[in-house]
C-alpha positions in Angstrom: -12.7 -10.5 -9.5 -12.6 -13.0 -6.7 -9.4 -14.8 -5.8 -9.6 -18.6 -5.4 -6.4 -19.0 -2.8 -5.5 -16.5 -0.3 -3.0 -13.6 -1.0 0.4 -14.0 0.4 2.7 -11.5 1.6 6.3 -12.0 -0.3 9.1 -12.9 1.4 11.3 -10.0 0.8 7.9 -7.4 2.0 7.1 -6.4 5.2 3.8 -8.0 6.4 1.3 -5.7 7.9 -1.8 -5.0 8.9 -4.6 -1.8 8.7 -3.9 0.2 11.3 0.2 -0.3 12.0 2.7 2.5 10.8 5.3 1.9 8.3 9.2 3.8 8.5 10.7 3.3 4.9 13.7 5.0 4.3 13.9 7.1 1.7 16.7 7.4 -1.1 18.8 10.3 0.5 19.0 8.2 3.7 15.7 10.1 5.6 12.8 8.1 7.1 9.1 8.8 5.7 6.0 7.7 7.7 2.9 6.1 6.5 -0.2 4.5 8.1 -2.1 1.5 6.7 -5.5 2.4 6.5 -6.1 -0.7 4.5 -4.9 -3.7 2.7 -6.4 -4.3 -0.9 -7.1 -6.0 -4.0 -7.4 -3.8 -7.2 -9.0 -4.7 -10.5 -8.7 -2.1 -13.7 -12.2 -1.1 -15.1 -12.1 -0.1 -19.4 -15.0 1.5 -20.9 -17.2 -0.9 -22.9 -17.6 1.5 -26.0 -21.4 1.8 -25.3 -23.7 5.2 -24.7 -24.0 5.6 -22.3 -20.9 4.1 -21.3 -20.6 1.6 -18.9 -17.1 0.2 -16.7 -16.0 -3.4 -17.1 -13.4 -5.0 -14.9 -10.5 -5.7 -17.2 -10.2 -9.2 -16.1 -14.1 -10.1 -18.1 -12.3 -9.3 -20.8 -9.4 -11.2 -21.3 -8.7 -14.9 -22.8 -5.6 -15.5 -22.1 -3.6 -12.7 -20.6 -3.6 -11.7 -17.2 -5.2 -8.9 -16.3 -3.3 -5.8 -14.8 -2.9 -5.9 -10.8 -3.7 -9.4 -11.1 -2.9 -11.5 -7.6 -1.0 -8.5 -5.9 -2.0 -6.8 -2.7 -2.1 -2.7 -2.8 -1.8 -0.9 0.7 -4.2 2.1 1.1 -2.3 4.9 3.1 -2.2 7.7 4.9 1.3 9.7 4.5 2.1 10.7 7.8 5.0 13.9 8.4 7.4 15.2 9.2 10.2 13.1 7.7 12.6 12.1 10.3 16.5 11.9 10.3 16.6 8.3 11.7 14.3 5.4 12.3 14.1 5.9 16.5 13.1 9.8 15.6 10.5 8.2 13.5 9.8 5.6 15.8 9.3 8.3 18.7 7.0 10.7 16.7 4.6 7.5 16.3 4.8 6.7 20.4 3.9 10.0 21.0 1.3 10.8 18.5 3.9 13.6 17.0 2.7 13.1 13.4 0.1 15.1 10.6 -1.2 13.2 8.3 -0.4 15.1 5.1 -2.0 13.2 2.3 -4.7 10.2 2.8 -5.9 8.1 -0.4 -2.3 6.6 -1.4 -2.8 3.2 -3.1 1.0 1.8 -3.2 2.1 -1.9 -4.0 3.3 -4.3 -1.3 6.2 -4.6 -3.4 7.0 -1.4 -2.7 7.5 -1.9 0.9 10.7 -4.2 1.5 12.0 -5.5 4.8 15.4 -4.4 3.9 14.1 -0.8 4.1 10.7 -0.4 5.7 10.0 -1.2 9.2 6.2 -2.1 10.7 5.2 -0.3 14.1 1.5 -2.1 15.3 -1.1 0.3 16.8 -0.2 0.3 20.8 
């Protein structure tokens, strides 16, 4: 898959890059922590039915309909802990290196991450 115009970050997402730290809030009001280890571009493989069987990307296989993940940046992350009780707690556990990475390998949509509820902390 290759993209013939860049990728753009929506308006309503926070725009980041590898290496920053992301607060989101969480649904019952606490604050979650997440690096970005990397900013991506997925495509879905399918079997081709042979022996042995080989992966296709999706998107060779298509006509007319557009192929799943199509145009949309994924963020490769790290999930960071503890979760915090407000956004400066968070903000201080980052300043001071306070944080465990407790799972690494999360792909997540962009879309996931909106301004109204995610804030981006660059690497110092």
């Amino acid at each position: 898959m290759s993209f013939n115009q860049p990728l753009t970050f929506p308006p309503e997402c926070i725009e980041c890059a590898a290496g920053d730290h992301l607060i989101g809030r969480m649904a019952e009001g606490r604050w979650q922590v997440y690096r970005v280890d990397d900013i991506l571009a997925v495509q879905r493989l399918v079997p081709d039915g042979g022996s042995p069987p080989r992966l296709i990307a999706e998107a060779d296989l298509l006509d007319s309909l557009k192929p799943a993940y199509f145009a949309e940046a994924q963020l490769l992350l790290s999930l960071c802990g503890p979760t915090f009780n407000d956004e400066n707690a968070a903000r201080q556990a980052i300043e001071h290196r306070a944080l465990t990475i407790q799972v690494e390998g999360l792909l997540r949509p962009l879309h996931n991450f909106l301004k109204a509820d995610c804030r981006v902390v660059p690497p110092r």
